[in-house]
C-alpha positions in Angstrom: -15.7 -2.6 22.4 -12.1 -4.2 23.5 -9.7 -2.4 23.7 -7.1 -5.1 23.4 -9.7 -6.1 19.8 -9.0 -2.8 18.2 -5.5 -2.0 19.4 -4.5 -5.8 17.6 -6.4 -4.3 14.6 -4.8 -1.1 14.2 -1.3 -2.6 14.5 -2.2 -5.3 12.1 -3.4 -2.5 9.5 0.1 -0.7 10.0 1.7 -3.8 9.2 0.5 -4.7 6.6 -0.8 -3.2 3.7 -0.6 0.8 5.3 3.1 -0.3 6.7 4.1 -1.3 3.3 4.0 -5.2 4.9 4.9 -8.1 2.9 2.4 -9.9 0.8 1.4 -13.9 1.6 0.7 -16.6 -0.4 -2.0 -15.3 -3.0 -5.6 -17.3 -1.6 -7.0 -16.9 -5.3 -5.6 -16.2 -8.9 -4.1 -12.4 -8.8 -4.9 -11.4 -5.4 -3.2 -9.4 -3.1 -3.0 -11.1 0.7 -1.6 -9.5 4.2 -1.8 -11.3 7.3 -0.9 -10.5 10.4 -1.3 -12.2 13.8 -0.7 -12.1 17.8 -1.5 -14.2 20.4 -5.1 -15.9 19.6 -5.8 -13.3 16.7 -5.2 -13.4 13.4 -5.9 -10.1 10.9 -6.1 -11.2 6.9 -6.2 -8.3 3.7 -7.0 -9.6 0.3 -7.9 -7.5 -2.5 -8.3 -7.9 -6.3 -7.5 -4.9 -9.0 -5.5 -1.9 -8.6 -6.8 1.4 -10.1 -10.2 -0.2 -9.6 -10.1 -2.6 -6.4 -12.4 -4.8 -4.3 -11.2 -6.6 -1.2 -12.1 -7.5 2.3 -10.1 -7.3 6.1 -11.1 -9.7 9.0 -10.2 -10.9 12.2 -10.4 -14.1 14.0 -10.0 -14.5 17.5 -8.9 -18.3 18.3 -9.7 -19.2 15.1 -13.3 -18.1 15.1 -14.4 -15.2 12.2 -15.3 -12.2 14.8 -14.9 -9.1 12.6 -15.1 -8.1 8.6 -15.3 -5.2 6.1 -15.6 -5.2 2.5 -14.4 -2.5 0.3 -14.3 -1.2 -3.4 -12.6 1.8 -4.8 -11.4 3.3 -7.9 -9.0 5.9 -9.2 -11.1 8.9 -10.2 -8.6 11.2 -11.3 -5.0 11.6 -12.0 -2.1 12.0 -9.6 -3.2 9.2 -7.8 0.1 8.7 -4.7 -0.3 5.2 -3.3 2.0 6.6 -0.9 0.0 9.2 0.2 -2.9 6.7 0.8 -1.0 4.4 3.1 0.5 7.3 5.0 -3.4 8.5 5.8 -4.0 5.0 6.6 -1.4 5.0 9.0 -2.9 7.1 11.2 -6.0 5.1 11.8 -7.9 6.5 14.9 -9.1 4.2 17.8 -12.3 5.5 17.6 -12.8 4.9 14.0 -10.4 2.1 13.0 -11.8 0.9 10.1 -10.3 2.8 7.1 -7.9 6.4 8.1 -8.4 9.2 9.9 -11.4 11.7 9.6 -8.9 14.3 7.5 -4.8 13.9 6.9 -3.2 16.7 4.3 0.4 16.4 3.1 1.4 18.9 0.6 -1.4 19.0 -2.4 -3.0 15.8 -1.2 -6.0 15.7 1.3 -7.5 12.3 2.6 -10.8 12.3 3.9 -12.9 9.7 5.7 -16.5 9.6 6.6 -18.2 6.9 8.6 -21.4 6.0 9.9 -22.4 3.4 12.7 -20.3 1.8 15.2 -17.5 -1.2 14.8 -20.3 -3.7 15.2 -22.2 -2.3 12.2 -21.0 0.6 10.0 -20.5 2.2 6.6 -18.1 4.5 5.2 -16.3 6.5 2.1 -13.0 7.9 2.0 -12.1 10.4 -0.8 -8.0 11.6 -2.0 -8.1 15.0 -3.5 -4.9 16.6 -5.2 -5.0 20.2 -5.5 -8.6 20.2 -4.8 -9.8 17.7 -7.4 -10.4 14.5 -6.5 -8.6 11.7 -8.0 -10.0 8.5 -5.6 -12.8 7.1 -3.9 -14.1 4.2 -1.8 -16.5 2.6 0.1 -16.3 0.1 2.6 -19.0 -1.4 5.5 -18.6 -4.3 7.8 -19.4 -5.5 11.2 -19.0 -8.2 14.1 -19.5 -12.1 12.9 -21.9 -14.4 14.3 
């Protein structure tokens, strides 16, 4: 895979919704909408809900559709940090940039993330825990566009 690709992704993701970024113009009635864009790409977040949430990221490279993933996730528990979750997602890895990192732990919370496939085709789950107990889930899959 470029390395340029999933560099651009990875600092889109920390600026938008992991960095806290500011939201766009909503694209449908009560969604949430990050973009971010360099050069010839352009990354774009929207999501519906909150405690229980559906969405999808995707990049375009000059204005062609080259990459997606869908997710859906709910709260499962109490103690639920937002926070937290966009701190683990900050640390996306390179080798896994779709979601956070394999494991981050702050205090009582643990983040984990699971993944199976490559960038061009792969699935996933990440899983919060506070004290032990887990309080959120989702899944997420996506792949290159053609």
């Amino acid at each position: 895979m470029n390395k340029n690709i999933i560099d651009f992704l990875i600092t889109a993701k920390k600026n938008t919704y992991a960095g806290k970024g500011a939201e766009t113009t909503s694209s449908r009635v009560k969604s949430h909408d990050l973009v971010y864009s360099e050069d010839n790409m352009m990354y774009y977040d929207t999501y519906l809900g909150g405690e229980k949430f559906a969405g999808e990221e995707a990049l375009w490279i000059s204005e062609k559709p080259y990459w997606a993933m869908n997710y859906i996730g709910r709260l499962t528990g109490d103690d639920f940090s937002g926070d937290f979750l966009k701190a683990a997602l900050l640390h996306v890895p390179e080798e896994m940039p779709f979601r956070g990192p394999s494991e981050y732990v702050n205090g009582a919370y643990k983040y984990q993330c699971t993944v199976s496939g490559e960038f061009e085709w792969f699935q996933g789950k990440e899983v919060i825990f506070f004290q032990d107990k887990e309080i959120y889930e989702c899944y997420f899959h996506g792949g290159l566009i053609k």
